[in-house]
C-alpha positions as CSV (number, residue, x, y, z in Angstrom):
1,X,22.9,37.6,-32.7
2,X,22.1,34.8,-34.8
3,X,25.7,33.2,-34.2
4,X,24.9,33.3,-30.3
5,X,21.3,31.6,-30.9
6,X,23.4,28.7,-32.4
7,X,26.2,28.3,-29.9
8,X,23.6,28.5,-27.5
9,X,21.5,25.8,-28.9
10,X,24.1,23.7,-29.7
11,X,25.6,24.1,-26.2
12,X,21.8,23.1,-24.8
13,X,22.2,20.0,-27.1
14,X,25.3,18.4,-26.2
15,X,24.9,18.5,-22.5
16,X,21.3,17.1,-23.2
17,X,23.0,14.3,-25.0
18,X,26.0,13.9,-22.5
19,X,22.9,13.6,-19.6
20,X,21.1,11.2,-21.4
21,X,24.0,9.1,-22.3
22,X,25.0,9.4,-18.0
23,X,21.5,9.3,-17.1
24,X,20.3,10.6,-13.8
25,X,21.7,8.4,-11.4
26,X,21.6,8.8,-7.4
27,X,24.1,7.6,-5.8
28,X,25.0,4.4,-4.3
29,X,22.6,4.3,-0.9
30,X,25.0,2.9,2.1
31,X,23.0,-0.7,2.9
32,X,22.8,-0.4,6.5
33,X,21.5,3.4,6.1
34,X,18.7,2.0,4.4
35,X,18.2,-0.7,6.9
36,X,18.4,1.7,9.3
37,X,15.8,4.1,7.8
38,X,13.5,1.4,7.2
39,X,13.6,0.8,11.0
40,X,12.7,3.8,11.9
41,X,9.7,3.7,9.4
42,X,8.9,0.2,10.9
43,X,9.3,1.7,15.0
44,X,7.2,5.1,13.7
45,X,4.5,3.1,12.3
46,X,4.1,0.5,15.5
47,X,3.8,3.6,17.4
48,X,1.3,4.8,15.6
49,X,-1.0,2.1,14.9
50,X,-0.5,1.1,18.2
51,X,-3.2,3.9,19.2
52,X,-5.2,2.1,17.3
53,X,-7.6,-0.5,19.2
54,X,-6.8,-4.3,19.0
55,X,-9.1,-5.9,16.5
56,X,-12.2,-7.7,17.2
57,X,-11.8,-11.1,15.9
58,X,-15.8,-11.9,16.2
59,X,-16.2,-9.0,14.1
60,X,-14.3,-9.2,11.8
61,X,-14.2,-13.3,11.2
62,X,-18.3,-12.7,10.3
63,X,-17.2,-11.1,7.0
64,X,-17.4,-13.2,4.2
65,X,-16.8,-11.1,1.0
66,X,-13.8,-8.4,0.7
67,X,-16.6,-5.8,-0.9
68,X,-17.9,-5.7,2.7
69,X,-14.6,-5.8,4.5
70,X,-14.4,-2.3,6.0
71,X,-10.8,-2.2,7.0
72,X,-8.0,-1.8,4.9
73,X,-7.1,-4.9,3.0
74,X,-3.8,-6.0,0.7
75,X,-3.4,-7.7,-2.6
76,X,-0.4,-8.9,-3.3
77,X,0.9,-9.5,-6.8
78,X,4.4,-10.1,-7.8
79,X,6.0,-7.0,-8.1
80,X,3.8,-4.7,-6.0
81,X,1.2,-4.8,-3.0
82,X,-1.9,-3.0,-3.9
83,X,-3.4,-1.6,-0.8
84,X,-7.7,-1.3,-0.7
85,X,-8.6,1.6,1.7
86,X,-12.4,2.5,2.9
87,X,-12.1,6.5,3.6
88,X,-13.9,6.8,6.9
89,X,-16.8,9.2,6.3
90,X,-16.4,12.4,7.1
91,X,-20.4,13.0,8.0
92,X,-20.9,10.9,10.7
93,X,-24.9,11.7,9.9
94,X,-26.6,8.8,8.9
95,X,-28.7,10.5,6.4
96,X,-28.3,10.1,2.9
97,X,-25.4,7.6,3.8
98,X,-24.7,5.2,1.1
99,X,-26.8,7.3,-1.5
100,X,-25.5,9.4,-4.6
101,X,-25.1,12.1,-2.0
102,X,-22.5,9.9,-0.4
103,X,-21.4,6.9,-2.2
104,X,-19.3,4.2,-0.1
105,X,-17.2,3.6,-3.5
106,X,-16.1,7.8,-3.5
107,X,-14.4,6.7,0.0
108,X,-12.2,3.8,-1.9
109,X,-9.3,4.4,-2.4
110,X,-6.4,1.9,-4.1
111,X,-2.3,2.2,-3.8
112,X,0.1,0.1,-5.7
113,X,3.5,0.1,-3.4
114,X,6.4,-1.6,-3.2
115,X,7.1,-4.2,-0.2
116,X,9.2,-2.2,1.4
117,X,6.9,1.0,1.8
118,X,4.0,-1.1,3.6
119,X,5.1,0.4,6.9
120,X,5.2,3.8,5.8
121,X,1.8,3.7,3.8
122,X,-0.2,2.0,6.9
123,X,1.3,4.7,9.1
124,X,-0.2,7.2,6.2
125,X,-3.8,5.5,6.8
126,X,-6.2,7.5,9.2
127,X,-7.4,6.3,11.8
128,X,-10.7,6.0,11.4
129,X,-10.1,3.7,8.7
130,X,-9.8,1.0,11.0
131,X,-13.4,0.0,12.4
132,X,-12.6,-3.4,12.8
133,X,-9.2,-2.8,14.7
134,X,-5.7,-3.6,13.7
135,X,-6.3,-5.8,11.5
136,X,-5.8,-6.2,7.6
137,X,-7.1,-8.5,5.1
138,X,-4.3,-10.0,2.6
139,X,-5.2,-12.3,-0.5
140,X,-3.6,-13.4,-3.5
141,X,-3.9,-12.0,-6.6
142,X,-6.6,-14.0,-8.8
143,X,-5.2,-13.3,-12.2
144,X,-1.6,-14.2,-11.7
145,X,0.2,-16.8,-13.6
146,X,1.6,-20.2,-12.1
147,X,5.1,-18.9,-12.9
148,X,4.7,-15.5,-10.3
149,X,3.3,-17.7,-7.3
150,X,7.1,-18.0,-6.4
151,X,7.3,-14.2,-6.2
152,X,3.7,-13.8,-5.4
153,X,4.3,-16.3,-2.0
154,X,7.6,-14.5,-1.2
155,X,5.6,-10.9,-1.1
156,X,2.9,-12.2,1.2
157,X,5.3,-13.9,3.5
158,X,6.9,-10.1,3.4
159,X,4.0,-8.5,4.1
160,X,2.6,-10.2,6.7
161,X,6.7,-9.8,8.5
162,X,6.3,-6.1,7.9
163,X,2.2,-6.2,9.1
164,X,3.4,-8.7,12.2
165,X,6.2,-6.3,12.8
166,X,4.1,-2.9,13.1
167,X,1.6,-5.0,15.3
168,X,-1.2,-5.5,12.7
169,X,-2.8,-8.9,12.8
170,X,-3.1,-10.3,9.2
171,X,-6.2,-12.2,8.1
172,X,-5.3,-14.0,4.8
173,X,-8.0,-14.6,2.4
174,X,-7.5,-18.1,0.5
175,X,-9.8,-19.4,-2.3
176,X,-10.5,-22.3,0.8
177,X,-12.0,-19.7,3.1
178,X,-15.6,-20.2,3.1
179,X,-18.3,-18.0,1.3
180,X,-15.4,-16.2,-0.3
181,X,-17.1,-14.0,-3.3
182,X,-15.1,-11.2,-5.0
């Protein structure tokens, strides 16, 4: 018995070591597969959105600060997007809105994605979460270093390709736009 707990364990070991040494690797994805896939997520997400109503630009231009901004809204950083979303409220009562009963912040909610899943996570966004239309607000990150604007740049000009491409209008927030307050 005791000879069969060993083989055993040393039989659990070595393939442990052989699949660390190999690593779980998927394979090789065919490029135009993934171009392809990403397409569809792109033409799924226009559709989508579309039933969304065009935005409002005298609505949403009055905003001057992104803590009032109601519709989703993008910060882009070198490696990742981080995508602000405002829950809509589920109580459409206007009692106790804003409160401890029903705190706007409980309604945030914050995603760190990649570039290439912005389609896919807007067409993930309900649609009440869009009072001001299709629109989205996009702004650089305030903390990154002069050596990521390169890469920061590049990820916004991505962005608002993919956003332009799934028919969302993209507002970029600059440090020159005035009243700006974070």
């Amino acid at each position: 018995m005791r000879k069969l707990e060993v083989v055993f364990l040393s039989s659990i070991l070595s393939i442990t070591a052989v699949a660390s040494l190999t690593g779980c690797r998927q394979a090789a994805a065919n490029p135009a597969a993934a171009n392809l896939e990403l397409s569809h997520q792109v033409d799924a997400a226009r559709k989508d959105l579309g039933q969304i109503p065009p935005p409002s630009k005298n609505v949403y231009m009055s905003i001057r600060t992104l803590d009032d901004w109601e519709n989703p809204f993008i910060t882009a950083q070198a490696n990742i997007l981080t995508l602000h979303v405002l829950m809509p409220d589920a109580n459409p009562s206007e009692l106790g809105k804003g409160t401890m009963l029903r705190p706007l912040a409980a309604r945030r909610q914050v995603l760190q994605i990649r570039p290439e899943h912005l389609a896919e996570a807007l067409n993930a966004i309900p649609h009440g979460a869009w009072p001001y239309g299709r629109v989205i607000a996009i702004e650089e990150a305030h903390d990154a270093p002069k050596s990521a604007r390169p890469a920061l740049r590049r990820n916004i000009e991505l962005a608002v390709q993919t956003l332009s491409d799934v028919g969302v209008v993209a507002d970029e927030w600059t440090s020159d736009r005035a009243g700006i307050n974070r």
